[in-house]
C-alpha positions, -999 to +999 in steps of 0.1 A: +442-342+007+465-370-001+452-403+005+471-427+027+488-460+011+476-492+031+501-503+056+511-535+062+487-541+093+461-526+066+468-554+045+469-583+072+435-570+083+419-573+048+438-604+044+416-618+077+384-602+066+371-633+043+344-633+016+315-649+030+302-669-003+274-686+013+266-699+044+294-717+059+316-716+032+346-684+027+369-671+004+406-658+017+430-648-006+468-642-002+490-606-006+504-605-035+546-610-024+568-631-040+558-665-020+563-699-032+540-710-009+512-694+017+527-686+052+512-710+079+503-682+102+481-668+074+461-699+067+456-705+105+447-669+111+418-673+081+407-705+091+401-690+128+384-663+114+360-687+092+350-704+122+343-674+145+322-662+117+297-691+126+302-682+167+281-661+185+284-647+221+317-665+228+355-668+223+376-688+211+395-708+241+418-733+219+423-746+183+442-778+169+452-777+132+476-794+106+492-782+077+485-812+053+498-797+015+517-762+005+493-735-002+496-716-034+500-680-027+487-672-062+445-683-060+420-678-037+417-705-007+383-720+001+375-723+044+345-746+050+333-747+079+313-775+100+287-767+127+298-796+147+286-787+181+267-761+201+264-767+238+259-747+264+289-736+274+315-749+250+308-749+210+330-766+186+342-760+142+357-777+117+376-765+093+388-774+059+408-753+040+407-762-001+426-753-031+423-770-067+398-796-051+421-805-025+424-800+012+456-777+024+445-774+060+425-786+085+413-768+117+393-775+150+385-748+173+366-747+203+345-712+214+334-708+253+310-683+266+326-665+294+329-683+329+345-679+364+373-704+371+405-708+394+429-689+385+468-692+383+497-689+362+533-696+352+556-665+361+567-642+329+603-643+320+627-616+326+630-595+294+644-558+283+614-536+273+609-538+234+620-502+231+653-508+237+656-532+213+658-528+172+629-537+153+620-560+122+631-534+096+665-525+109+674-563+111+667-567+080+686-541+066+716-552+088+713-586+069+708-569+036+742-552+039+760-585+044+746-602+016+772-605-017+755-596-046+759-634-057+742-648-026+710-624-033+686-643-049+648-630-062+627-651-033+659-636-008+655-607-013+617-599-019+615-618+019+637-591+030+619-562+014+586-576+020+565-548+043+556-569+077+526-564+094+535-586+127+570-562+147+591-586+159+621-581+182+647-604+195+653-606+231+685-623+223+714-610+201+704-617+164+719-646+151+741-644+126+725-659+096+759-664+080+775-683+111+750-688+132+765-710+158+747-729+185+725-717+211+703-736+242+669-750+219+650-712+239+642-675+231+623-649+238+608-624+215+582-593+214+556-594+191+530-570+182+506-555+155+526-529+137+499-510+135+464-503+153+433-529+154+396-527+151+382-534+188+371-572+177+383-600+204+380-624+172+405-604+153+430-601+178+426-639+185+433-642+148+464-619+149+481-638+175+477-671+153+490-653+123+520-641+146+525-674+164+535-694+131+570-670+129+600-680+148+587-708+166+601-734+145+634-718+144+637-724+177+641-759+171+674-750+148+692-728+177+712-759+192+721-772+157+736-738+141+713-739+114+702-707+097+668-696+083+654-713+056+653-687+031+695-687+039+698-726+041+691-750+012+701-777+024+672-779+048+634-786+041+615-769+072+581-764+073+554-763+099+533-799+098+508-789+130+500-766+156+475-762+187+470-729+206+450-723+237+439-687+247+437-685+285+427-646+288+416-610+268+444-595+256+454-572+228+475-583+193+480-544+188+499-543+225+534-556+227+537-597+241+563-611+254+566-647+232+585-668+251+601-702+232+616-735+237+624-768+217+621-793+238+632-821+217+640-828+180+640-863+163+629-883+125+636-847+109+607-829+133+608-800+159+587-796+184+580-763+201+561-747+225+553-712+238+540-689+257+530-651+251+528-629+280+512-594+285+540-564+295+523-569+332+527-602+331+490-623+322+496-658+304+472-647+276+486-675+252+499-707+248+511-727+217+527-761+207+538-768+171+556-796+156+575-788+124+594-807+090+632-804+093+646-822+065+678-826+050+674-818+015+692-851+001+667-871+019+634-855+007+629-875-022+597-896-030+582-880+001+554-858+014 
């Protein structure tokens, strides 16, 4: 019988799982793809994980982190954890995520056991089912046909080619990454898994983290016409925070709808917000993230 090569949701879930090295303290590591630095989403997903590690008998209901230096995609990362609280409801972690001696990222999370509550809700978005719309891979090749020969550099294209555990598809017409144009600072995209999960609320909590780090900052581009950053060197982006706050069970393995705005941009940061909906229509998500968008020329002699 012919063994089966690891997906790429295989991968992301081995990614999560982190060597416990002694108590408090864990070990991620990074896939090996041509990355100059580690993907935010990644980092915030691990971190999650390291804390719920340390959680018993309750979920996670909201995190705060900031991305403080570029993570090295290339050696392990280093998640300690403090025990700074537990209550009786509410119990609350810290934390720190360490290459080379030096802190990279820094998380709080808050865990709650289970409680009755009001309940209510913004209303879900209109959107076309995700079926009837293309997926990650056929975007990509799209793009991949476009590009000259010249314009296809190494990091390019291995960002193309590289196998994505997270399916995402664009409610909107594509943007052109070429001419990209401008568009209202909103969008709305489908997200899921690409792949099935392990029954574990933690895991799917740390899914939607990993998945809630892509396109949100590009939203903050849309009314400016500028394209991606792998496309675009004249622009520094990167994500310098982000808070999530989980409002009900859902599934990372089930299609959500991921709804996005910018409301404002200013001092070369976007902030963002979003929402991710269930296909019959729970809030199960919300997110705000401020990130770096940064003219090239004026990045000198800063951090």
């Amino acid at each position: 019988m012919t063994k089966r090569s690891p997906s790429a949701v295989d991968l992301l879930i081995s990614i999560l799982d982190l060597e416990e090295i002694e108590v408090n303290r864990f070990r991620g590591r990074s896939p090996q793809e041509e990355r100059q630095r580690v993907f935010g989403g990644q980092v915030a997903g691990q971190a999650l994980v390291a804390a719920g590690r340390t959680i018993d008998g309750r979920d996670v209901h909201s995190l705060h982190a900031y991305f403080l230096r570029p993570g090295d995609p290339s050696i392990p990362i280093l998640y300690e954890v403090d025990r700074i609280r537990d209550g009786r409801s509410f119990a609350t972690r810290r934390v720190v995520a360490i290459q080379r001696g030096e802190a990279i990222f820094h998380l709080s999370a808050s865990f709650q056991t289970p409680e009755r509550g009001l309940e209510h809700q913004l209303e879900m978005p209109q959107a076309p089912d995700p079926e009837s719309l293309p997926d990650t891979e056929s975007r990509m090749r799209a793009i991949l046909k476009r590009i000259r020969p010249d314009q296809l550099t190494k990091e390019l294209k291995a960002w193309i080619d590289r196998p994505r555990p997270i399916d995402v598809r664009l409610v909107d017409s594509p943007r052109d990454p070429f001419s990209p144009g401008k568009r209202p600072p909103r969008q709305l995209v489908w997200v899921r898994a690409n792949g099935r999960l392990p029954d574990a609320p933690l895991l799917h909590h740390c899914v939607a983290a990993y998945a809630s780090d892509m396109t949100l900052l590009d939203t903050a581009t849309l009314p400016h016409g500028i394209s991606w950053a792998f496309m675009n060197p004249r622009y520094q982006m990167a994500s310098l925070d982000h808070a999530m706050w989980f409002h009900r069970s859902f599934r990372a393995d089930e299609w959500l709808l991921y709804a996005q705005e910018s409301p404002s941009s200013s001092k070369a940061r976007g902030f963002t917000t979003g929402h991710m909906f269930t296909r019959d229509g729970r809030l199960v998500v919300s997110v705000a993230q401020e990130g770096l968008i940064r003219p090239v020329g004026r990045a000198k002699g800063r951090s």
